[in-house]
MOPAC internal coordinates of N, CA, C and O (Angstrom, degrees):
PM7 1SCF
backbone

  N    0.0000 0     0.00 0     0.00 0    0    0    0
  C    1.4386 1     0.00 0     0.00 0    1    0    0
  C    1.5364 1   109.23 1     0.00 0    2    1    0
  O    1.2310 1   124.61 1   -52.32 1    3    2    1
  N    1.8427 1   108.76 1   127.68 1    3    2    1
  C    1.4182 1   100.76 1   173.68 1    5    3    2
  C    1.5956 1   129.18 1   -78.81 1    6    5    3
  O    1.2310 1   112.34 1   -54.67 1    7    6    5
  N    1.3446 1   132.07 1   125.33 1    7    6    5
  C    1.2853 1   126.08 1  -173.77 1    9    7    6
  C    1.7732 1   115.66 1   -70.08 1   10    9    7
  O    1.2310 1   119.02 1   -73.92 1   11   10    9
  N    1.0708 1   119.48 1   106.08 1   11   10    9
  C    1.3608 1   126.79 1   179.41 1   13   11   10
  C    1.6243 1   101.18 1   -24.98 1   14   13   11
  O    1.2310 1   129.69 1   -25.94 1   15   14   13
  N    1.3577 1    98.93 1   154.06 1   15   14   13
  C    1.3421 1   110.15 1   166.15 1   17   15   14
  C    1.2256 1   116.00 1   122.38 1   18   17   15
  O    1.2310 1   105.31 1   -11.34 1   19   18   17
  N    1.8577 1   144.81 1   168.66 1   19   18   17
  C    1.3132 1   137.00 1  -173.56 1   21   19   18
  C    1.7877 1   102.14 1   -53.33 1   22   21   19
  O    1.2310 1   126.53 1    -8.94 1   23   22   21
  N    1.2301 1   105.05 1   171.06 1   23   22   21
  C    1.6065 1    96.58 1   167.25 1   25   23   22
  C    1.7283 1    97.01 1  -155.42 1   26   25   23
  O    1.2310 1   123.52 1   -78.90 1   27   26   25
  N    1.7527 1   110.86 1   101.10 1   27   26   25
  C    1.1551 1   148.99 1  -156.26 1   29   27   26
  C    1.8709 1    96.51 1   -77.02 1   30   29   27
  O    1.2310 1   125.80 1   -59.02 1   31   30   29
  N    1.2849 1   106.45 1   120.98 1   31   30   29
  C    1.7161 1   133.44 1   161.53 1   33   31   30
  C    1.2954 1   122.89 1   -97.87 1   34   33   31
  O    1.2310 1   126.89 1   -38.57 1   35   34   33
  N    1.7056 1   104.34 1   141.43 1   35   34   33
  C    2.0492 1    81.64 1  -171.43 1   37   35   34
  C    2.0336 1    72.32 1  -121.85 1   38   37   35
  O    1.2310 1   125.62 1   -56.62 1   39   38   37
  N    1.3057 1   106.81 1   123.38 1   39   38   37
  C    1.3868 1   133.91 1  -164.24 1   41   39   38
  C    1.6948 1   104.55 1  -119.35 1   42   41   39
  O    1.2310 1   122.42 1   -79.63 1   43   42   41
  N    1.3176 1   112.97 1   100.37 1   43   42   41
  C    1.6245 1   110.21 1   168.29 1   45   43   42
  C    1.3798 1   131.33 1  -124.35 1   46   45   43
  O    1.2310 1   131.19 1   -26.18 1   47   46   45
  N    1.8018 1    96.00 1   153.82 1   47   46   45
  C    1.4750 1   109.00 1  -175.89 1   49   47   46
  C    1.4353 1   109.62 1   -49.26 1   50   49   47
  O    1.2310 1   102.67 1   -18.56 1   51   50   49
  N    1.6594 1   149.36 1   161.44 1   51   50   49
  C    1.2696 1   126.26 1   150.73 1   53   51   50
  C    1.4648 1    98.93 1  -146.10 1   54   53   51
  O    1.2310 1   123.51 1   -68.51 1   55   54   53
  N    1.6227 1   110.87 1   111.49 1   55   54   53
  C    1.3593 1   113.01 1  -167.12 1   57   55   54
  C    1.8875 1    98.61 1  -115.50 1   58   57   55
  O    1.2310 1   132.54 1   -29.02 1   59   58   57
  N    1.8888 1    93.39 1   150.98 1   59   58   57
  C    1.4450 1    85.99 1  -175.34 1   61   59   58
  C    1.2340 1    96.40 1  -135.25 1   62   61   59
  O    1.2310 1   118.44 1   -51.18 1   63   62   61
  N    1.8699 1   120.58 1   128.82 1   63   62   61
  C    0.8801 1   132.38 1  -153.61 1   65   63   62
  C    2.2972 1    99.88 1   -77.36 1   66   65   63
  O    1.2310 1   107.50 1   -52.04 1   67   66   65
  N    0.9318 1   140.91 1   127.96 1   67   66   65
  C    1.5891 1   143.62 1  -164.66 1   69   67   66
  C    1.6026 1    73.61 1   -87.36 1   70   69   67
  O    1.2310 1   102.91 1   115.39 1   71   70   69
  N    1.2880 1   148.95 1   -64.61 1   71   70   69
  C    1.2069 1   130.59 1  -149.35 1   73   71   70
  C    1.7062 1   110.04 1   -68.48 1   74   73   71
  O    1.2310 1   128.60 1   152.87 1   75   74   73
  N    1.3985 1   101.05 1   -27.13 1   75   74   73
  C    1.8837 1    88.70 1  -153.17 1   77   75   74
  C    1.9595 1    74.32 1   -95.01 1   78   77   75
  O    1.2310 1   120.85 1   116.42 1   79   78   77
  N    1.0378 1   115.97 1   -63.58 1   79   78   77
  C    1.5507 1   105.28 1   176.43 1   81   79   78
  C    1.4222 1   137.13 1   -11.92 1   82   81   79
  O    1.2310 1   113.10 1   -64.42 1   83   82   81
  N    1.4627 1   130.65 1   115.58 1   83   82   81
  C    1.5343 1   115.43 1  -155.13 1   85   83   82
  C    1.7772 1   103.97 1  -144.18 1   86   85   83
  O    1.2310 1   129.70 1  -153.61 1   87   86   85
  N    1.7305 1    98.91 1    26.39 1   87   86   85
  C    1.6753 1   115.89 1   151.70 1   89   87   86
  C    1.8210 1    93.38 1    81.58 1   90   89   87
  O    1.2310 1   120.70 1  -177.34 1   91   90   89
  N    1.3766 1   116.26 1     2.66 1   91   90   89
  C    2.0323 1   104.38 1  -174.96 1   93   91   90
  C    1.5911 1   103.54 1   -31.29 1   94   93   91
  O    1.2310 1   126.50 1   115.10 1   95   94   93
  N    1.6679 1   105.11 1   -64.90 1   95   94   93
  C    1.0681 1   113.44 1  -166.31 1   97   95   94
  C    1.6343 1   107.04 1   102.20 1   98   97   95
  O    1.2310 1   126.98 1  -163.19 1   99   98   97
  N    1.2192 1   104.18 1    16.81 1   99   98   97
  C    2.0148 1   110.28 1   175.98 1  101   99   98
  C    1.8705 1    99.90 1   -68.61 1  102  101   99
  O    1.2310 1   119.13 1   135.99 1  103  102  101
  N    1.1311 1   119.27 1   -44.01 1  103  102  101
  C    1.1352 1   112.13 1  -177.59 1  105  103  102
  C    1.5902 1   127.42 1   -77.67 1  106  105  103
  O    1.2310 1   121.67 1   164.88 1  107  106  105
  N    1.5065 1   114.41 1   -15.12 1  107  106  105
  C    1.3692 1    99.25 1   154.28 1  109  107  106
  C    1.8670 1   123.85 1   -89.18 1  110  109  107
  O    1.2310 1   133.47 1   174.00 1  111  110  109
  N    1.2139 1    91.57 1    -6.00 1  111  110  109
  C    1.1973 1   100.37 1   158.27 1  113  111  110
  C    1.3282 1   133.82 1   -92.76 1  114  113  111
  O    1.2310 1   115.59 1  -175.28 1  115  114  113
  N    1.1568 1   125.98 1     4.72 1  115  114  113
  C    1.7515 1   127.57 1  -172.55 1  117  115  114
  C    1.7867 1    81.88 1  -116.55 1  118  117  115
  O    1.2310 1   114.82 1   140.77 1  119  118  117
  N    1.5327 1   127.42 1   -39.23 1  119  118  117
  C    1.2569 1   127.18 1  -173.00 1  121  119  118
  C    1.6100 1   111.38 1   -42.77 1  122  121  119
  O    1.2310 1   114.51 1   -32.08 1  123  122  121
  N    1.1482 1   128.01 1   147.92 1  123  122  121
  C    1.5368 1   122.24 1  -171.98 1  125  123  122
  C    1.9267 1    98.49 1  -130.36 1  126  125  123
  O    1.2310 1   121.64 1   173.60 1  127  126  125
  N    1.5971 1   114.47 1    -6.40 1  127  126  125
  C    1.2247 1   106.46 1   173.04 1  129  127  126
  C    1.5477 1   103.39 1  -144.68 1  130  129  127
  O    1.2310 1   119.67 1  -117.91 1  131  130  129
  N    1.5302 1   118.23 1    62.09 1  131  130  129
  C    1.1721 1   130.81 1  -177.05 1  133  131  130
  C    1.5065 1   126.03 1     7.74 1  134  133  131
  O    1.2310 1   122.98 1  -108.14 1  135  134  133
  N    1.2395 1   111.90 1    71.86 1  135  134  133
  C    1.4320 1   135.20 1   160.92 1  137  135  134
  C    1.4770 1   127.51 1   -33.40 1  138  137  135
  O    1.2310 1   138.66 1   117.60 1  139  138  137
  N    1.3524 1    81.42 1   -62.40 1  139  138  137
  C    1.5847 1   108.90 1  -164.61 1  141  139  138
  C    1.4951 1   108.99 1  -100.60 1  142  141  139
  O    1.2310 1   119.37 1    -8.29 1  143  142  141
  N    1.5930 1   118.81 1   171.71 1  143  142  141
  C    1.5226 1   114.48 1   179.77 1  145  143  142
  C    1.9783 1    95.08 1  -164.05 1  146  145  143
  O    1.2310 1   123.02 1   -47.30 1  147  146  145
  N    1.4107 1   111.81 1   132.70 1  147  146  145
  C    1.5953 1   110.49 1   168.43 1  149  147  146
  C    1.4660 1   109.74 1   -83.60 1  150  149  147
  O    1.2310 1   105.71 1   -75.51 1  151  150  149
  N    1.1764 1   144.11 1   104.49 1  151  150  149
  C    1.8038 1   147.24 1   170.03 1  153  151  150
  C    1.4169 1    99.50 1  -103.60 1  154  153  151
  O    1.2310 1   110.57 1    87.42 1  155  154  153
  N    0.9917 1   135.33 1   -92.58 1  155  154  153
  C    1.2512 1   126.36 1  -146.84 1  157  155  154
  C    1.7740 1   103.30 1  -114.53 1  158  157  155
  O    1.2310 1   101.84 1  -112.91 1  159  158  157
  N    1.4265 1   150.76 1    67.09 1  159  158  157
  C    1.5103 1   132.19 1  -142.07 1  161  159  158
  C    1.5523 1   110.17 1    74.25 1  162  161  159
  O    1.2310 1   139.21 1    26.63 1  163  162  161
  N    1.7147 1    80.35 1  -153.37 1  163  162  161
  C    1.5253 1   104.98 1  -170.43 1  165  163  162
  C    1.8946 1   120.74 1   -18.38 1  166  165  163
  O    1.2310 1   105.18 1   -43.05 1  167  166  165
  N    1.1120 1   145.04 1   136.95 1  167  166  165
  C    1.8544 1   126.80 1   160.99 1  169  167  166
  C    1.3751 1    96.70 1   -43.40 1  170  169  167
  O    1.2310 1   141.40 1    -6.99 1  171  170  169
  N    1.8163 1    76.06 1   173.01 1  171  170  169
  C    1.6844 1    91.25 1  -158.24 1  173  171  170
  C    1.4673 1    86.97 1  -123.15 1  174  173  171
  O    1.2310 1    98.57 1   -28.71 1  175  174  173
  N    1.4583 1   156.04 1   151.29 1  175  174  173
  C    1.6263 1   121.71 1   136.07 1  177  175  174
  C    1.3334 1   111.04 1   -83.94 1  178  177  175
  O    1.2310 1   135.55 1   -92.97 1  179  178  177
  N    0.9668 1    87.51 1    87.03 1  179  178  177
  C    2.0198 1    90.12 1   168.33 1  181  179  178
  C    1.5743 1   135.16 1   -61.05 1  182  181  179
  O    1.2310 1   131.43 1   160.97 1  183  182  181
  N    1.7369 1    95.55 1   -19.03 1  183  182  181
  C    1.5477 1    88.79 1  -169.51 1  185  183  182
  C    1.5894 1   101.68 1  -136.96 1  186  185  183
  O    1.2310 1   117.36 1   -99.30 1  187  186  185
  N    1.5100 1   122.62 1    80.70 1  187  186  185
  C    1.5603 1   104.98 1  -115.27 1  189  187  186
  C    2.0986 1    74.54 1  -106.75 1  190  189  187
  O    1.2310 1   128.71 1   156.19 1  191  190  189
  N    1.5025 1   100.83 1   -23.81 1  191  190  189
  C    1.2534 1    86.19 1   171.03 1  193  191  190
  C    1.5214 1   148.75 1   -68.21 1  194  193  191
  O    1.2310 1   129.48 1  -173.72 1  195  194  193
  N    1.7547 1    99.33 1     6.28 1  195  194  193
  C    1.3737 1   119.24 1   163.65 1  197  195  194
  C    1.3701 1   110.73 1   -74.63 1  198  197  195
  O    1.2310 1   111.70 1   166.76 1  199  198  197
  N    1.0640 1   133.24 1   -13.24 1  199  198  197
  C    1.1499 1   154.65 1  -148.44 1  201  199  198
  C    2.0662 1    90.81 1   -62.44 1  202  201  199
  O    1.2310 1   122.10 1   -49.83 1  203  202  201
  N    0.9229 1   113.58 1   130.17 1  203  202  201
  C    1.9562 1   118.79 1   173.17 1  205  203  202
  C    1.6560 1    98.99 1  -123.57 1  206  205  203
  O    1.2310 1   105.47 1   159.63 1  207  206  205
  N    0.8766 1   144.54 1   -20.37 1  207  206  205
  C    1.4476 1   126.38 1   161.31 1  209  207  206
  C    1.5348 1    97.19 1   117.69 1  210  209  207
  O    1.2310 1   119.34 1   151.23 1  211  210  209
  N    0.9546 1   118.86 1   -28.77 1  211  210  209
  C    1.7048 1   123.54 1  -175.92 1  213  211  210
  C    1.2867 1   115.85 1    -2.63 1  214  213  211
  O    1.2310 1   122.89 1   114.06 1  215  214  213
  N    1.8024 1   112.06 1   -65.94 1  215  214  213
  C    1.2131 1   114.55 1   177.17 1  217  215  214
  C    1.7710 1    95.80 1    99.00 1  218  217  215
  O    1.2310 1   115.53 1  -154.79 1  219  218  217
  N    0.9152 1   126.09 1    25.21 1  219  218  217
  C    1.4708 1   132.37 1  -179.03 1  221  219  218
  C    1.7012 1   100.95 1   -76.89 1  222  221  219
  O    1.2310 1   124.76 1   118.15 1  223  222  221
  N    1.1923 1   108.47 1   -61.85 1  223  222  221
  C    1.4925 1   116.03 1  -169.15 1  225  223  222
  C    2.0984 1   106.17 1   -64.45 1  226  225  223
  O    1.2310 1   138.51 1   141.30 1  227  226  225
  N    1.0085 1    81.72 1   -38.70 1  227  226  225
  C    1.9849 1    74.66 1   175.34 1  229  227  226
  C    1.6177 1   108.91 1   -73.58 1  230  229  227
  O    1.2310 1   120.57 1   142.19 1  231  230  229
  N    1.4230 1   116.52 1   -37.81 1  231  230  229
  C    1.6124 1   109.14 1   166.83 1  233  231  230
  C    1.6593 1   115.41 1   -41.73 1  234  233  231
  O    1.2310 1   115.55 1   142.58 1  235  234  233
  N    1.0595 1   126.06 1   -37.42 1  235  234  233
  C    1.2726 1   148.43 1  -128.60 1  237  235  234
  C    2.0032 1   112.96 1  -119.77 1  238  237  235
  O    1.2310 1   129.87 1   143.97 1  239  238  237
  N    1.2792 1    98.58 1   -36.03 1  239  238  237
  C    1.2981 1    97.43 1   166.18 1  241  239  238
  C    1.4322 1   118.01 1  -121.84 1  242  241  239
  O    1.2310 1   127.70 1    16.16 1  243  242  241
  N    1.5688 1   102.78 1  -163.84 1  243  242  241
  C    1.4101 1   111.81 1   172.48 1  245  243  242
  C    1.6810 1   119.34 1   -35.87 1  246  245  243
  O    1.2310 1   118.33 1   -34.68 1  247  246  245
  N    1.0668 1   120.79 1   145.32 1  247  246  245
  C    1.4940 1   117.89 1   179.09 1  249  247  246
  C    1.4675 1    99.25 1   -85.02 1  250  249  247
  O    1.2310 1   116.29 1   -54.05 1  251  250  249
  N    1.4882 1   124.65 1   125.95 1  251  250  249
  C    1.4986 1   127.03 1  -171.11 1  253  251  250
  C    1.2515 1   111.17 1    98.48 1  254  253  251
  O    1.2310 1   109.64 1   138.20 1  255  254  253
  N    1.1340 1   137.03 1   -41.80 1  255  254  253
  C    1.9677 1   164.83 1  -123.47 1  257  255  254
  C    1.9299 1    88.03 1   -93.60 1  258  257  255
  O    1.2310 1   115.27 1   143.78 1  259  258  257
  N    1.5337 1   126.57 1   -36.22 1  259  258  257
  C    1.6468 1   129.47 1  -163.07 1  261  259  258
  C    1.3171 1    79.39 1  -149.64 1  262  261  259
  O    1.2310 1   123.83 1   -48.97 1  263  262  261
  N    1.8787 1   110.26 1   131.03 1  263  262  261
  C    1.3754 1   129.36 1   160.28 1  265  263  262
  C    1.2148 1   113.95 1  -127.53 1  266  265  263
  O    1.2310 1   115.01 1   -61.08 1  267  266  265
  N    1.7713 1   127.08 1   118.92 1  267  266  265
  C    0.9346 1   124.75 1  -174.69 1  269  267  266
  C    1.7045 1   101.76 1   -97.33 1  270  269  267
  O    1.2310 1   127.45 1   -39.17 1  271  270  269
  N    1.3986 1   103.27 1   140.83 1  271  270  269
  C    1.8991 1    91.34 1   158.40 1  273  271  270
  C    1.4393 1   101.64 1  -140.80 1  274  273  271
  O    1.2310 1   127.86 1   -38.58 1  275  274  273
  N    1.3524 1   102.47 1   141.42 1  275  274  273
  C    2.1477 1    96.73 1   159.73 1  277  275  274
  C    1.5011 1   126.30 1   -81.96 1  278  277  275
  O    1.2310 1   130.83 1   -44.08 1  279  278  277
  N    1.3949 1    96.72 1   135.92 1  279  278  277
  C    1.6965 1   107.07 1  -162.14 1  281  279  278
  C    1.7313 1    90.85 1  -113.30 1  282  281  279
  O    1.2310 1   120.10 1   180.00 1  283  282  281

C-alpha cells in the first residue's frame, strides 16, 4: 500500500565538458547504469536520469571533463 503524500526524486543535470573530454571511455565504463554513450566524439550522458550520484565517472576522468548537479 502506497502512503499518501509527495513522493521525492533526486533527478540530475549531467554535463560533459567537449573540451576537457578526450573520448577514454572510463566513464562508460566505471558507469554501472549506462549514463553515458560515445556517437559522434566526446560521451554523451544520454540517459542522465539513471544517474545514482555515485560519482564514479568524475573519479575517473578529467577533473571538470563530467558535471553533475541536482535539479
Amino acid at each position: 500500500m502506497r502512503r499518501p503524500g509527495p513522493v521525492e526524486y533526486e533527478v540530475y543535470l549531467i554535463s560533459v565538458d567537449t573540451q576537457l573530454c578526450d573520448g577514454c571511455r572510463a566513464c562508460l565504463d566505471i558507469c554501472s547504469v549506462d549514463v553515458f554513450e560515445m556517437r559522434r566524439g566526446p560521451a554523451e550522458a544520454v540517459r542522465p536520469e539513471n544517474c545514482l550520484y555515485c560519482q564514479g565517472c568524475l573519479g575517473v576522468c578529467k577533473p571538470g571533463a563530467i558535471t553533475i548537479t541536482e535539479i
